[in-house]
GUZA-342160 format. One record per residue: x, y, z of N, C-alpha, C in turn; residue in one letter; residue number from 1. Coordinates in Angstrom, 3 decimals. Each point is the difference from the previous one (the first is absolute). Example, Ala and Ser with C-alpha at 12.3 -4.5 7.8 and 13.67 -1.06 7.14 Angstrom:
BEGIN
{n.c1 13.190 n.c2 -5.690 n.c3 7.800 ca.c1 -0.890 ca.c2 1.190 ca.c3 0.000 c.c1 0.900 c.c2 1.200 c.c3 0.000 residu A num 1}
{n.c1 -0.350 n.c2 1.050 n.c3 -0.720 ca.c1 0.820 ca.c2 1.190 ca.c3 0.060 c.c1 -0.770 c.c2 1.090 c.c3 0.730 residu S num 2}
This chain:
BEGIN
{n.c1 0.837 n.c2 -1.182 n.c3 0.000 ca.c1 -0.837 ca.c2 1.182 ca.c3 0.000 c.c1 0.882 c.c2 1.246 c.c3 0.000 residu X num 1}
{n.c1 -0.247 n.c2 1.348 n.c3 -0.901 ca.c1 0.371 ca.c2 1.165 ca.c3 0.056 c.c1 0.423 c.c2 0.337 c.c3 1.223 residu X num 2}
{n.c1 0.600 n.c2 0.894 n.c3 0.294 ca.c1 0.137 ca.c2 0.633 ca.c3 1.260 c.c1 0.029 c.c2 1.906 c.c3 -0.599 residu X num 3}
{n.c1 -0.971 n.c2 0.453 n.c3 0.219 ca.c1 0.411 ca.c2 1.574 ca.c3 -0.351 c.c1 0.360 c.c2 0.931 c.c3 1.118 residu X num 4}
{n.c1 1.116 n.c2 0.479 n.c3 -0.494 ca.c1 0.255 ca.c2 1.228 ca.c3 0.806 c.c1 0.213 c.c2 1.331 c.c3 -0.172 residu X num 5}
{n.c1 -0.402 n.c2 1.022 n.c3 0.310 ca.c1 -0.449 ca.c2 1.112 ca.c3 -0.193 c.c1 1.073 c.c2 0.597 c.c3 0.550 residu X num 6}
{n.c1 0.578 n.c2 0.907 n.c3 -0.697 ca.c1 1.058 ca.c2 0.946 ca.c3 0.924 c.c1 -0.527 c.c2 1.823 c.c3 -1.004 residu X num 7}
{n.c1 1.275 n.c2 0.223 n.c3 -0.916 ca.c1 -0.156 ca.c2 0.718 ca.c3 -1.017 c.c1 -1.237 c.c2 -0.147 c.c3 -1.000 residu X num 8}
{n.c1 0.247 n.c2 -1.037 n.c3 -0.301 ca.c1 -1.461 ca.c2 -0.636 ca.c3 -1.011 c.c1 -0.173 c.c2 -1.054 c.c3 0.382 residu X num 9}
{n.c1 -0.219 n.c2 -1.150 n.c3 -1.015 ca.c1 -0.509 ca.c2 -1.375 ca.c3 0.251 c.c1 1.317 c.c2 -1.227 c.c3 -0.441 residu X num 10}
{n.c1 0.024 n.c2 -0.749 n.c3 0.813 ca.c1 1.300 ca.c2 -1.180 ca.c3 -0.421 c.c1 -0.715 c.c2 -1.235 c.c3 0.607 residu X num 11}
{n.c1 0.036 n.c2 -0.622 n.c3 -1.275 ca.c1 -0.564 ca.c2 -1.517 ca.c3 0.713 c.c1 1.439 c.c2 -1.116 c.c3 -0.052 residu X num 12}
{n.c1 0.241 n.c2 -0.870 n.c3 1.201 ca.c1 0.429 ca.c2 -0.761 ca.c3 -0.286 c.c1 -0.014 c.c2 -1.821 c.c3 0.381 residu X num 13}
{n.c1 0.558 n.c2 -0.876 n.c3 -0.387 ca.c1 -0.697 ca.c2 -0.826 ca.c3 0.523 c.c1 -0.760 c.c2 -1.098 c.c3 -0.724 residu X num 14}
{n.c1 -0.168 n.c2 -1.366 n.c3 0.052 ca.c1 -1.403 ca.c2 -0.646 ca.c3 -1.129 c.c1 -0.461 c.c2 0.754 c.c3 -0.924 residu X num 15}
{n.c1 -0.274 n.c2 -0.006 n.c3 -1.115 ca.c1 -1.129 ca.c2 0.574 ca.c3 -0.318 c.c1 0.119 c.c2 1.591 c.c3 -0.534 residu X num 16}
{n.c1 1.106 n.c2 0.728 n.c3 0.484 ca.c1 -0.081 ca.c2 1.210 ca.c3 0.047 c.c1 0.186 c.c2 0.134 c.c3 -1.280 residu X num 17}
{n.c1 0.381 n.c2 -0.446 n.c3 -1.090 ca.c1 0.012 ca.c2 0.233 ca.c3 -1.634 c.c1 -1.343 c.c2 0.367 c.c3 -0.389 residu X num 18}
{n.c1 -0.915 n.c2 -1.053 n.c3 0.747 ca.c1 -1.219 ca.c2 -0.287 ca.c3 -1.004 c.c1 -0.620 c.c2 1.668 c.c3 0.769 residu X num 19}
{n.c1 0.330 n.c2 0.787 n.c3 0.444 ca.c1 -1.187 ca.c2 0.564 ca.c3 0.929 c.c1 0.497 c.c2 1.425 c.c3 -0.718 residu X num 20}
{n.c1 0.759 n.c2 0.152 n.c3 -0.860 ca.c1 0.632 ca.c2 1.055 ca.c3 -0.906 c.c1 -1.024 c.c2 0.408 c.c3 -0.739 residu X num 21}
{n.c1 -0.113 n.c2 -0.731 n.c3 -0.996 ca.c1 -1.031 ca.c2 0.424 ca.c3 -1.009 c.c1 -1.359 c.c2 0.353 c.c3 0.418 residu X num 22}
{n.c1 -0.178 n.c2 -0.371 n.c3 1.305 ca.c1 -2.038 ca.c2 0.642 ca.c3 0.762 c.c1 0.697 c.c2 1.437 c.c3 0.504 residu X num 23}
{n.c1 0.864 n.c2 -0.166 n.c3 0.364 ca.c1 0.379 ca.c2 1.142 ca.c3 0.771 c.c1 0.311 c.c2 1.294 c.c3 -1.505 residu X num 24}
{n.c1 1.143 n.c2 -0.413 n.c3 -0.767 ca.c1 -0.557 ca.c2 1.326 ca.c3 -1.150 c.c1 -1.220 c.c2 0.272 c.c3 -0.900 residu X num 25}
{n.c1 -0.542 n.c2 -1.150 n.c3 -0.072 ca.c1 -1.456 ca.c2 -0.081 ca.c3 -0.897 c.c1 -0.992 c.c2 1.008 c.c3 1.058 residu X num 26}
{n.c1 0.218 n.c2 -0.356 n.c3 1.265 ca.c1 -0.726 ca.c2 0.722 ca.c3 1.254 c.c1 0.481 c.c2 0.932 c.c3 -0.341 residu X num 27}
{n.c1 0.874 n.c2 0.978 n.c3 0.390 ca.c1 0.413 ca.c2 1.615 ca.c3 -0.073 c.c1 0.044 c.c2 0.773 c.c3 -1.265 residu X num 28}
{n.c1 -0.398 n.c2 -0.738 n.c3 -0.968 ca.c1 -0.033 ca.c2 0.410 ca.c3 -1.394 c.c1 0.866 c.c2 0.024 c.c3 -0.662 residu X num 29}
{n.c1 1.229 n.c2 -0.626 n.c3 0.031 ca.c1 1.303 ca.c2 0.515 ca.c3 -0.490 c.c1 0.176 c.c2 -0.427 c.c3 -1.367 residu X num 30}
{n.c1 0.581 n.c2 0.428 n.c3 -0.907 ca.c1 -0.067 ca.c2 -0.274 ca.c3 -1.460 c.c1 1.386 c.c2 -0.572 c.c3 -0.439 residu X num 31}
{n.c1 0.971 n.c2 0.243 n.c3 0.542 ca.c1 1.313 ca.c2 -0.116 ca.c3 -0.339 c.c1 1.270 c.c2 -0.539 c.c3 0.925 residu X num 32}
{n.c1 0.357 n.c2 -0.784 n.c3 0.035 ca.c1 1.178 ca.c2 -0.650 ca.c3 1.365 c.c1 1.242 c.c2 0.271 c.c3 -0.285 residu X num 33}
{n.c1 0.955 n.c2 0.564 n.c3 1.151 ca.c1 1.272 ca.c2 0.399 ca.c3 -0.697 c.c1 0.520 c.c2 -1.210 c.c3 1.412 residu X num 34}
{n.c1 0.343 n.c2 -0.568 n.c3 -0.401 ca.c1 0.430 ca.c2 -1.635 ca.c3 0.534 c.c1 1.682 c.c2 0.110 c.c3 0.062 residu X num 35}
{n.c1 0.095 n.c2 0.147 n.c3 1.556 ca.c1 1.764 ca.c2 0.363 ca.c3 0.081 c.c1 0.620 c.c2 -1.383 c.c3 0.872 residu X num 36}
{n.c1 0.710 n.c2 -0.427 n.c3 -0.772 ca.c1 0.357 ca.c2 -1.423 ca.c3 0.487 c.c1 2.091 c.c2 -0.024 c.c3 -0.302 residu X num 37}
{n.c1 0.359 n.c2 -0.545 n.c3 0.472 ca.c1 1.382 ca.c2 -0.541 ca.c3 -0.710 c.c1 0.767 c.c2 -0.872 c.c3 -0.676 residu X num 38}
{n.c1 0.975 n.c2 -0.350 n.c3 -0.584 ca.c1 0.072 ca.c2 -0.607 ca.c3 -1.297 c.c1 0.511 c.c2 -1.244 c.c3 0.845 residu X num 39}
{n.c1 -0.085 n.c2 -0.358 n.c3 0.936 ca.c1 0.342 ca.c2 -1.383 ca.c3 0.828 c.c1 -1.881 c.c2 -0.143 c.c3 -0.188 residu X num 40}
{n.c1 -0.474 n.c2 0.420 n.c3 0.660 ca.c1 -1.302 ca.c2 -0.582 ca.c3 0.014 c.c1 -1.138 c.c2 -0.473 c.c3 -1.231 residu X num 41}
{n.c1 0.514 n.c2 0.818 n.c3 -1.041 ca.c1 -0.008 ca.c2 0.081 ca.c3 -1.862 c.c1 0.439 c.c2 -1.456 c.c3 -0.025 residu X num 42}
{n.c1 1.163 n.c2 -0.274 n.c3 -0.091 ca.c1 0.961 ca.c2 -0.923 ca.c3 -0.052 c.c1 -0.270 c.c2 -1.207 c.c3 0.685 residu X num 43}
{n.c1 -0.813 n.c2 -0.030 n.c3 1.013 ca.c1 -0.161 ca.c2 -1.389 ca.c3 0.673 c.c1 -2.215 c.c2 -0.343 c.c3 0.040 residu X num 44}
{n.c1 -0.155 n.c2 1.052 n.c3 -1.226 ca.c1 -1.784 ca.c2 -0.201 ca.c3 -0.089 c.c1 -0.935 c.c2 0.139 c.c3 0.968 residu X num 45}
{n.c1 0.657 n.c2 1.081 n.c3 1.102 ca.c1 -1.078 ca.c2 0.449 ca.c3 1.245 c.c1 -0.525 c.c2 0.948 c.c3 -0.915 residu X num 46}
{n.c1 0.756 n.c2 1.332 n.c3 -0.685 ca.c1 -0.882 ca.c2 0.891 ca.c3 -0.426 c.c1 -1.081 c.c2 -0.726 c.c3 -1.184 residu X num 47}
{n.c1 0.459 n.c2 -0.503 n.c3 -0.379 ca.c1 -1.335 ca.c2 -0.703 ca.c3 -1.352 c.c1 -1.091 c.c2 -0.401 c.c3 0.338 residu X num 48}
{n.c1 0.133 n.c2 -0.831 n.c3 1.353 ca.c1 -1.125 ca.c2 -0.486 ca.c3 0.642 c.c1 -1.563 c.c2 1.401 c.c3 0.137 residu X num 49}
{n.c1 0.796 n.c2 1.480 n.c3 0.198 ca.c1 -0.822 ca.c2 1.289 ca.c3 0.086 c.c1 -0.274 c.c2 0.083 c.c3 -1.200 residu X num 50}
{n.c1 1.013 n.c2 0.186 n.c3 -1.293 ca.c1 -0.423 ca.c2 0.027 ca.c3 -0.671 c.c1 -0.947 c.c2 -0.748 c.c3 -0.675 residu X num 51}
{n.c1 -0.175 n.c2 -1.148 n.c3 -0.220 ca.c1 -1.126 ca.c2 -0.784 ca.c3 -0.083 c.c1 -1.546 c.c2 0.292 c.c3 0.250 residu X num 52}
{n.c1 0.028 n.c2 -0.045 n.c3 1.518 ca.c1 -1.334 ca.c2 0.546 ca.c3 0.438 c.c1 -0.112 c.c2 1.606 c.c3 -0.560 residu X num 53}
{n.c1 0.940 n.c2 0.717 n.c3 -0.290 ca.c1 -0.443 ca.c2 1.160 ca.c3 -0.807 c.c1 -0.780 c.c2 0.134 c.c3 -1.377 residu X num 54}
{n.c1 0.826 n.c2 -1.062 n.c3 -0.250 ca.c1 0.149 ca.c2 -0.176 ca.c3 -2.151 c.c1 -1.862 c.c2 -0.715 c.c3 0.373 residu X num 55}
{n.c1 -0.120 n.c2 -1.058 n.c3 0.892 ca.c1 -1.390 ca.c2 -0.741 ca.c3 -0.285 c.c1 -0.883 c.c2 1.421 c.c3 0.802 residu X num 56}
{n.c1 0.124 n.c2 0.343 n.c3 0.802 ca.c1 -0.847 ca.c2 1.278 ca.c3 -0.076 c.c1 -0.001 c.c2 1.103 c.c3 -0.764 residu X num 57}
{n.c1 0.292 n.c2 0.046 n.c3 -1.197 ca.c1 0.515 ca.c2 1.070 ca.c3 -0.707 c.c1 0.260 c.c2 1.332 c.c3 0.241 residu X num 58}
{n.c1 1.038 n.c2 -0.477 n.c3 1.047 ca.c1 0.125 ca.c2 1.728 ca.c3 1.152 c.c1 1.642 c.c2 0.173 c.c3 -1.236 residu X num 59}
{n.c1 0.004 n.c2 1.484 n.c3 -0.357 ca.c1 1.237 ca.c2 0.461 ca.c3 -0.395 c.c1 1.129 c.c2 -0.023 c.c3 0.693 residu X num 60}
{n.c1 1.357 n.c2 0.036 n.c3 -0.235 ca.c1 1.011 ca.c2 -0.146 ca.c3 0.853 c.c1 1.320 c.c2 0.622 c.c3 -0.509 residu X num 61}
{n.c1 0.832 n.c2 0.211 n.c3 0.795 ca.c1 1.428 ca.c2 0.224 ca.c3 -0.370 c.c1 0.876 c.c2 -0.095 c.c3 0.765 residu X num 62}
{n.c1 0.685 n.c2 -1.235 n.c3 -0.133 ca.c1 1.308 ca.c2 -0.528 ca.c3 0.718 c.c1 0.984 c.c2 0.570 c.c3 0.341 residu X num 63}
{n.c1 0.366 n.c2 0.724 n.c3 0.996 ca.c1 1.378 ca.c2 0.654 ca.c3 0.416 c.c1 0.917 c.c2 -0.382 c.c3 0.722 residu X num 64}
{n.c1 0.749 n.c2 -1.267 n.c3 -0.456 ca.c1 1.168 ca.c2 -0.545 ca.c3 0.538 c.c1 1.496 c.c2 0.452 c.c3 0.488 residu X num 65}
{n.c1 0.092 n.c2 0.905 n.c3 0.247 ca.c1 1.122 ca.c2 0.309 ca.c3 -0.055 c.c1 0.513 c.c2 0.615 c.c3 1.545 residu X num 66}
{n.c1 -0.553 n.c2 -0.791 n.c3 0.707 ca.c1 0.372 ca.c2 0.249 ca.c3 0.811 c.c1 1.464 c.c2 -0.526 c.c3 1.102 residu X num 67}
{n.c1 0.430 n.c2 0.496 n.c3 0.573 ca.c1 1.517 ca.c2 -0.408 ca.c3 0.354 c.c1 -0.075 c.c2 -0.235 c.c3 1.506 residu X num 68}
{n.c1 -0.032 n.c2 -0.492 n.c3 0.554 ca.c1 0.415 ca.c2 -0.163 ca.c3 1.838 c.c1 0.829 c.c2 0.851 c.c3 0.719 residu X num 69}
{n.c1 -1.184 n.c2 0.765 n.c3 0.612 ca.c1 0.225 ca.c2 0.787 ca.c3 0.654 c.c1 0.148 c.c2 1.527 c.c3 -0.846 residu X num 70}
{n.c1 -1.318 n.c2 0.112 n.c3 -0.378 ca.c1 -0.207 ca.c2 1.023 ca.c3 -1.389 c.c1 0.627 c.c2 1.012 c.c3 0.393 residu X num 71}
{n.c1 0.130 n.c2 0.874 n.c3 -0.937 ca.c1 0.828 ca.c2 1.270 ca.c3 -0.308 c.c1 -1.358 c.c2 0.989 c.c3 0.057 residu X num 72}
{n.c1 0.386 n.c2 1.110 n.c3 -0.228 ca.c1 -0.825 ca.c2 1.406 ca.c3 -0.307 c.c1 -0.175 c.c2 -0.284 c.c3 -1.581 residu X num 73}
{n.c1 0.849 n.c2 -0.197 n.c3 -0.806 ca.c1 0.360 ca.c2 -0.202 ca.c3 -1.391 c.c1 -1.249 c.c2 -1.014 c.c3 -0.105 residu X num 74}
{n.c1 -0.117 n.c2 -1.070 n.c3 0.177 ca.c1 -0.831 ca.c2 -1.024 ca.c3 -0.085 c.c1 -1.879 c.c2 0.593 c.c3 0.132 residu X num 75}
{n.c1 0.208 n.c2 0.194 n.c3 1.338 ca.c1 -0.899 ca.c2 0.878 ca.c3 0.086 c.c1 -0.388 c.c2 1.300 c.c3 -1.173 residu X num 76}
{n.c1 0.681 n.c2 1.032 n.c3 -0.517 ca.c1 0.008 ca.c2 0.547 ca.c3 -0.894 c.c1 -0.450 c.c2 -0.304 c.c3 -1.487 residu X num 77}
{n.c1 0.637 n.c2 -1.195 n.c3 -0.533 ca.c1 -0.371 ca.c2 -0.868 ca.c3 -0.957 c.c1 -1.476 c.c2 -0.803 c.c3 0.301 residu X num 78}
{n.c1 -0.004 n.c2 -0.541 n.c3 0.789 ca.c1 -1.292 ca.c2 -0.288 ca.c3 0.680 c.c1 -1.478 c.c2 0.698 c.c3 -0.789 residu X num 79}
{n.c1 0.497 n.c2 1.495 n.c3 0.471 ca.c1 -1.162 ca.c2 0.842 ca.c3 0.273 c.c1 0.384 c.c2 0.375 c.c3 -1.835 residu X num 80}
{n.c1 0.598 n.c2 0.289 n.c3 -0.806 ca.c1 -0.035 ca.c2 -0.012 ca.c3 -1.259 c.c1 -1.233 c.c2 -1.014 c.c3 -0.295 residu X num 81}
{n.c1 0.933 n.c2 -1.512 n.c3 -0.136 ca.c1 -0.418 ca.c2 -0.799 ca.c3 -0.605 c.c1 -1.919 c.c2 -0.022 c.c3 0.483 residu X num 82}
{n.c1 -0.157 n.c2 0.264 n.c3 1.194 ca.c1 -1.253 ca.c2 0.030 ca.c3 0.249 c.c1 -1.081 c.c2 1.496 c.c3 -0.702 residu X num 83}
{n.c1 0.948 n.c2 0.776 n.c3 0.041 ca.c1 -0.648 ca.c2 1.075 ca.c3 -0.313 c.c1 -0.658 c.c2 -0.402 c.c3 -1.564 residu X num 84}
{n.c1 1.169 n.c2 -0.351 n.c3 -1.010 ca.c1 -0.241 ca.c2 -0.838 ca.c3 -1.281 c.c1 -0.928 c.c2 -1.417 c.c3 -0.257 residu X num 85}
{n.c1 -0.052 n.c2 -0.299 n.c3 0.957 ca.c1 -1.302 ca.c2 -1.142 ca.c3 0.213 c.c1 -1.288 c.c2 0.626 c.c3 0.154 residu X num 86}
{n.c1 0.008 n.c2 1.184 n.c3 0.551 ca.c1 -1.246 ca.c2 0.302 ca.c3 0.025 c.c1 -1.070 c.c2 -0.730 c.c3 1.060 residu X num 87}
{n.c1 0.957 n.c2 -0.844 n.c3 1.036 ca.c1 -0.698 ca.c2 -0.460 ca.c3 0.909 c.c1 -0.572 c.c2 1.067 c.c3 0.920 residu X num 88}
{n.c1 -0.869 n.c2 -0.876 n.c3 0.292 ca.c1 -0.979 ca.c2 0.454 ca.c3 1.368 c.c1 -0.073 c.c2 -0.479 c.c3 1.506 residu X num 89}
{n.c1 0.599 n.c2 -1.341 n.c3 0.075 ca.c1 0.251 ca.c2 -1.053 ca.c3 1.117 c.c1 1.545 c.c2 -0.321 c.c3 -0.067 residu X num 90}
{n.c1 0.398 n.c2 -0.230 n.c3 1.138 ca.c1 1.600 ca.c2 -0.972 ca.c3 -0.286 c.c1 -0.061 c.c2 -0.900 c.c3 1.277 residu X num 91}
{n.c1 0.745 n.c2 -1.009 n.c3 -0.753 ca.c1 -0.427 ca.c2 -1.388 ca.c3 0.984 c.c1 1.890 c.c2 -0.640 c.c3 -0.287 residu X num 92}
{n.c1 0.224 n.c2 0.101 n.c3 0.790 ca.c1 1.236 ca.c2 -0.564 ca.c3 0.829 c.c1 -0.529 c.c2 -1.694 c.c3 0.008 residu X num 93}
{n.c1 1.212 n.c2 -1.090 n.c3 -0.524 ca.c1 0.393 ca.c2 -0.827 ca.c3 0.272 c.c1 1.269 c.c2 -0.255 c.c3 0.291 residu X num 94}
{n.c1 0.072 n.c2 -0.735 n.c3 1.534 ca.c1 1.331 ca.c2 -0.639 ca.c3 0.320 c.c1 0.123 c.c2 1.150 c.c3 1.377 residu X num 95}
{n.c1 1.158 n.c2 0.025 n.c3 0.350 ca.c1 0.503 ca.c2 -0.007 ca.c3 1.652 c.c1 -0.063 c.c2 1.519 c.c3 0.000 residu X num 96}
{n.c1 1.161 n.c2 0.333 n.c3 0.909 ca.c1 0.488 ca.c2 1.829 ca.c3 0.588 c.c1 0.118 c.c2 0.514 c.c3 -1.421 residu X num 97}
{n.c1 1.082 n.c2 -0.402 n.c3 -0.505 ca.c1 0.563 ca.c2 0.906 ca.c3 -1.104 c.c1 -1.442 c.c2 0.578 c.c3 -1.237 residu X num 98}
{n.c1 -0.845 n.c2 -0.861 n.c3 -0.005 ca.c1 -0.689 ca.c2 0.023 ca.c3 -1.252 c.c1 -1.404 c.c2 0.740 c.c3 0.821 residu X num 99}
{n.c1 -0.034 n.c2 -0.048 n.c3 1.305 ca.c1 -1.382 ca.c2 0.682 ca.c3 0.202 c.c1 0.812 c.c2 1.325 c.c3 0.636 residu X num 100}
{n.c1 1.110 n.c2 -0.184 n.c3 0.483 ca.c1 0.523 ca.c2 1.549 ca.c3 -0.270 c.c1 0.200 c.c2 1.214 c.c3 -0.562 residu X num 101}
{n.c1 0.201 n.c2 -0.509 n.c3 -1.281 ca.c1 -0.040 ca.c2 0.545 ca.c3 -1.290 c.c1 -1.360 c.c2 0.564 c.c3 -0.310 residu X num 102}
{n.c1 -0.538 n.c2 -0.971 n.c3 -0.007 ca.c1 -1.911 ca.c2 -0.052 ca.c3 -0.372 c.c1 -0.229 c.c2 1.192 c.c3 1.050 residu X num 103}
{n.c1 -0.005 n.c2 0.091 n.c3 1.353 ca.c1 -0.352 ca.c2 0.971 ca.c3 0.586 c.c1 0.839 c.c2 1.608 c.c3 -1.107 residu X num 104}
{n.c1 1.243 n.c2 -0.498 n.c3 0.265 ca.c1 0.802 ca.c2 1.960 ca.c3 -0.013 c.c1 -0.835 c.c2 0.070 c.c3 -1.467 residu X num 105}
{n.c1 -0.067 n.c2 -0.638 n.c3 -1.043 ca.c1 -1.086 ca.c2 0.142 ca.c3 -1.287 c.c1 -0.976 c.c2 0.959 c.c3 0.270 residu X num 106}
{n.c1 -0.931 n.c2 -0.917 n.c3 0.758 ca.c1 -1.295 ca.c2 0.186 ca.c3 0.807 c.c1 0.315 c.c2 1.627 c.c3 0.460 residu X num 107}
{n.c1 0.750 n.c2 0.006 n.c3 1.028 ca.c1 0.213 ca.c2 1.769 ca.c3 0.489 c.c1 0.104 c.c2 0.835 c.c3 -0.762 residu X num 108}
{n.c1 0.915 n.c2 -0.267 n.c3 -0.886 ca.c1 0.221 ca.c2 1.135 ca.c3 -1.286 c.c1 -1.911 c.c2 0.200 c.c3 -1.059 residu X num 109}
{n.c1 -0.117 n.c2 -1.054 n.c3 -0.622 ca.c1 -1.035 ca.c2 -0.238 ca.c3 -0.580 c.c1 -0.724 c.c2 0.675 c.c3 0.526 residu X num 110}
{n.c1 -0.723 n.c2 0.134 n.c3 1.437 ca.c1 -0.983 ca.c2 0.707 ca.c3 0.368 c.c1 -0.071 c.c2 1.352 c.c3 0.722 residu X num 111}
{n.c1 1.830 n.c2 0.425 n.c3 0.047 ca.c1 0.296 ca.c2 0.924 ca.c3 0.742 c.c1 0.907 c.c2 0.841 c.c3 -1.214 residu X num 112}
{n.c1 -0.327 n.c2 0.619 n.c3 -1.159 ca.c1 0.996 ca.c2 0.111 ca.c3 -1.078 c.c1 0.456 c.c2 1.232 c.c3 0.266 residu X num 113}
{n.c1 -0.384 n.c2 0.779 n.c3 0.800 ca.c1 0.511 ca.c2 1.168 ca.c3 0.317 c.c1 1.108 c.c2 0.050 c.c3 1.288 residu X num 114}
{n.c1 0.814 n.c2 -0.577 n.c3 0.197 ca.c1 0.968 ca.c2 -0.347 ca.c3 0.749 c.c1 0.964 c.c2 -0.434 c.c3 -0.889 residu X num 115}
């Protein structure tokens, strides 16, 4: 079973917590996923597993791998490009610190652009 936890926004983890993605953006309306994962997790078919349930829900997406351990500002920076160019509306972090780290400083910039 899911386990959700609420801090900043929403993070499920736990059983299950894949499948509970797609109710949760179909719920908030979101049109577009900017899906920030790393190229170990690319590489060993955790991120595909999201992608999947995306592609069969026909939720839009854009993969931003590039993330490095123990991210940079730079990363972050590129980040918020590559997202800005997606045209996303949601970003959904797969995998550990480094990749929902990122996903957050994204997240700050994205909704705070005047800083």
């Amino acid at each position: 079973m899911a386990i959700k936890f609420v801090l900043n926004e929403t993070s499920y983890f736990g059983n299950g917590a894949r499948e509970t993605l797609v109710g949760e953006i179909q719920q908030r309306g979101f049109q577009k996923v900017f899906l920030v994962s790393d190229k170990a997790l690319v590489e060993a078919g955790v991120t595909a597993k999201v992608e999947e349930l995306l592609k069969k829900a026909k939720i839009k997406y854009t993969l931003y791998d590039k993330i490095k351990p123990n991210p940079t500002i730079k990363n972050v920076k590129d980040g918020v490009t590559s997202c800005k160019r997606a045209k996303a509306d949601v970003i959904v972090a797969v995998g550990g610190g480094s990749s929902i780290d990122t996903a957050k400083g994204i997240s700050i910039v994205m909704t705070n652009p005047e800083r």
